[in-house]
C-alpha positions as CSV (number, residue, x, y, z in Angstrom):
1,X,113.4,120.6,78.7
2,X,115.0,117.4,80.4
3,X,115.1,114.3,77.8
4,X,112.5,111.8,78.9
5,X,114.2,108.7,80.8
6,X,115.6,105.7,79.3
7,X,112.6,103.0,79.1
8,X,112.7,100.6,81.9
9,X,113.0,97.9,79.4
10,X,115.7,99.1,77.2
11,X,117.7,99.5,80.6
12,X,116.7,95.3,81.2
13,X,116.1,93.7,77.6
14,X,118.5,96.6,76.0
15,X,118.8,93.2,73.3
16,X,116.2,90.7,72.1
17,X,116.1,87.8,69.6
18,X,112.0,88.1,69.8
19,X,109.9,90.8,70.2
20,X,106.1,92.4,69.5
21,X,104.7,95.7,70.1
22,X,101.1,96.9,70.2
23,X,99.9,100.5,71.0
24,X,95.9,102.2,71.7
25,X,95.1,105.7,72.1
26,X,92.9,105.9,75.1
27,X,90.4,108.9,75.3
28,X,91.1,109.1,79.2
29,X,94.3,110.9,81.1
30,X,97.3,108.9,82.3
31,X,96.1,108.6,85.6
32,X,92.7,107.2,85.0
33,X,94.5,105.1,82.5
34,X,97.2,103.8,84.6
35,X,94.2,102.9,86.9
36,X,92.6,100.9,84.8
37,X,95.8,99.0,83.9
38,X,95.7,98.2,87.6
39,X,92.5,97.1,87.5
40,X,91.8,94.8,84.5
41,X,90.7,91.3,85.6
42,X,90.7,88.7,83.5
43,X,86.6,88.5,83.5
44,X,87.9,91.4,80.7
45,X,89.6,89.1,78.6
46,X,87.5,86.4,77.2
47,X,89.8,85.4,73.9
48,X,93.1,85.4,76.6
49,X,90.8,82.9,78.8
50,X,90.0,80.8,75.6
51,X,94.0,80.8,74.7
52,X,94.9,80.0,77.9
53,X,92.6,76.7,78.0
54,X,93.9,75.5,74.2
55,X,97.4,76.3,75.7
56,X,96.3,74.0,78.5
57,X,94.8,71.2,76.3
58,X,91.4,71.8,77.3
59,X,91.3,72.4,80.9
60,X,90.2,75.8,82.7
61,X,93.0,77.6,83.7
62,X,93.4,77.9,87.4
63,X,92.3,81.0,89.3
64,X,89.2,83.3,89.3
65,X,87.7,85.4,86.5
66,X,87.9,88.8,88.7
67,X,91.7,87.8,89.9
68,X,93.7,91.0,88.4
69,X,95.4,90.5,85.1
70,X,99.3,91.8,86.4
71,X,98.4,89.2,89.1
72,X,97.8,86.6,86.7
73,X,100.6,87.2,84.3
74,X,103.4,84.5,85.0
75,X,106.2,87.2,84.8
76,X,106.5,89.3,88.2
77,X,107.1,93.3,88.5
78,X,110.3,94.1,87.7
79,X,110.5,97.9,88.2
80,X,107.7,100.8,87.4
81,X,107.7,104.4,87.1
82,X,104.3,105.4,88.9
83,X,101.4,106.7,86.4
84,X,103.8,106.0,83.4
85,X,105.5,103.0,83.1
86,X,105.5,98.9,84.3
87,X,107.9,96.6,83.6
88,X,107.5,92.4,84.1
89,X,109.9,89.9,83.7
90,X,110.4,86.5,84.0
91,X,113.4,83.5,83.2
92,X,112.1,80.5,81.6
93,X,113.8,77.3,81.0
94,X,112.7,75.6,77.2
95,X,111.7,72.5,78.9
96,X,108.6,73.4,80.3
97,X,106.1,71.4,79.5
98,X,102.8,72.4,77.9
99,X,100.2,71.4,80.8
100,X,98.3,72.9,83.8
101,X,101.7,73.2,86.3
102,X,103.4,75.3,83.3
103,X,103.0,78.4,84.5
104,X,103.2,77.6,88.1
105,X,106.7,76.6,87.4
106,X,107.4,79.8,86.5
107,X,108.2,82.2,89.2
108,X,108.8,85.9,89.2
109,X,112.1,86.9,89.8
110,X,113.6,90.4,90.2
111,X,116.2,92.1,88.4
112,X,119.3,90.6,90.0
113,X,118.3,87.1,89.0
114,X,116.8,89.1,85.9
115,X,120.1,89.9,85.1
116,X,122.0,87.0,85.6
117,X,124.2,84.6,83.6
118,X,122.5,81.7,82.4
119,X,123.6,78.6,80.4
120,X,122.2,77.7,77.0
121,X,118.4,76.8,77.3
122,X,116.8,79.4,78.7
123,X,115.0,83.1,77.9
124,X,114.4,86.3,79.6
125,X,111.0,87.7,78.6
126,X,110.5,91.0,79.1
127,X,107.1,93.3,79.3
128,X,106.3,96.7,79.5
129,X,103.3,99.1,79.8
130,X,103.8,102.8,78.9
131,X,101.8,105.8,78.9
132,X,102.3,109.3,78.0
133,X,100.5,111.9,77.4
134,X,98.7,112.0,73.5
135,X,96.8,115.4,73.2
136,X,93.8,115.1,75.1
137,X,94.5,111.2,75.9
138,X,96.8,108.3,76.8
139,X,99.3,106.4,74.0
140,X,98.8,103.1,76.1
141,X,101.5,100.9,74.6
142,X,103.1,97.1,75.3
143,X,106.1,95.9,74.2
144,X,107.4,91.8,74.8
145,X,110.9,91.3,74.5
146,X,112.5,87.9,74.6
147,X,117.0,87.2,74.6
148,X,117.9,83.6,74.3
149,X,120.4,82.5,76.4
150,X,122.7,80.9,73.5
151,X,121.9,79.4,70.1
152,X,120.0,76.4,70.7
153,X,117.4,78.3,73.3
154,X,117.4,80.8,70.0
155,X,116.1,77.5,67.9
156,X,114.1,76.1,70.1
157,X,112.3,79.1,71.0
158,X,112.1,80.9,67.4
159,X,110.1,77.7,67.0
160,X,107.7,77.9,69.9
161,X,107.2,81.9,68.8
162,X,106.1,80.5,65.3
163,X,103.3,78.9,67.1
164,X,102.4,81.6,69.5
165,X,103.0,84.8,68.1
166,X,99.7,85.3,66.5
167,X,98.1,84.4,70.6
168,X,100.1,87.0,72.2
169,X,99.2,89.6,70.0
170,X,95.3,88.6,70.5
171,X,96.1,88.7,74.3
172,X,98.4,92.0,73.8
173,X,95.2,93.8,71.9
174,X,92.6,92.6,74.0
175,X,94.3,93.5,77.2
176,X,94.8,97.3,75.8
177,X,91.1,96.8,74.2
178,X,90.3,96.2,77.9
179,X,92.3,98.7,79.6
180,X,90.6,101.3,77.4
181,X,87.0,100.4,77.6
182,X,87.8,100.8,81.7
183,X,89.4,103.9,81.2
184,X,87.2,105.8,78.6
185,X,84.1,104.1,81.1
186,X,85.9,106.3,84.2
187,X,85.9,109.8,82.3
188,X,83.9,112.5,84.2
């Protein structure tokens, strides 16, 4: 039997100052479930929408409730294995500022620019989707990964993870919450 391949984000974020992982076993095969992945809007996520307007001090976040979430996540598609595996990633600078252009100023970047050398002051943020095979189901799992670019994006970050951590797990459950109630909705 062949080992299973390296994940595509140990072979981008192989290190991390930051990270959170959340798993669901979905009573659907990967196929379906990978499907539904693709399809989850953010009509689906209700708490993520609420987030995203404290994060915003109160004002709607821009774009439309059936826009997809992997199209509304800030970081961009970084590699994928088809039916098993997605990987996002983005490179943020620490001075953004908390207001309705934030995540517009973020844009997705691929793995070269992933993978570059950065000054002090910035983070790669990495995300990943896997599936595989869980007797008659899917383990749907997510994992964030976040590597400071120096010691004081390592401070000033650790501090903004203090405040958000508890957020992006919300969002991180809901989305698999989501994925799942497509999914097991599409069994035959």
């Amino acid at each position: 039997m062949d080992p299973s391949p390296e994940r595509l984000l140990d072979v981008a974020l192989p290190q991390w100052d930051f990270a959170e992982r959340h798993a669901r076993l979905v009573h659907a095969s990967p196929a379906v479930v990978w499907q539904a992945l693709q399809d989850a809007s953010m009509r689906d996520l209700p708490v993520t929408r609420g987030l995203m307007r404290v994060r915003m001090l109160g004002r709607r976040p821009g774009g439309r409730r059936d826009r997809l979430v992997l199209d509304a996540l800030p970081p961009g598609e970084l590699a994928r294995r088809e039916k098993a595996e997605l990987m996002l990633g983005l490179v943020a600078p620490l001075s953004l500022r908390i207001d309705a252009n934030s995540l517009t100023a973020l844009r997705p970047v691929d793995s070269e620019d992933f993978q570059r050398t950065l000054p002090d002051g910035w983070v790669r943020i990495g995300m990943d989707f896997r599936l595989s095979p869980a007797g008659t189901g899917t383990r749907l799992e997510t994992e964030t990964r976040v590597r400071a670019t120096g010691p004081r994006a390592k401070r000033v970050f650790g501090g903004y993870w203090l405040v958000i951590r508890l957020g992006s797990g919300l969002i991180r459950r809901e989305l698999l919450r989501a994925v799942a109630r497509r999914a097991e909705g599409r069994r035959g």
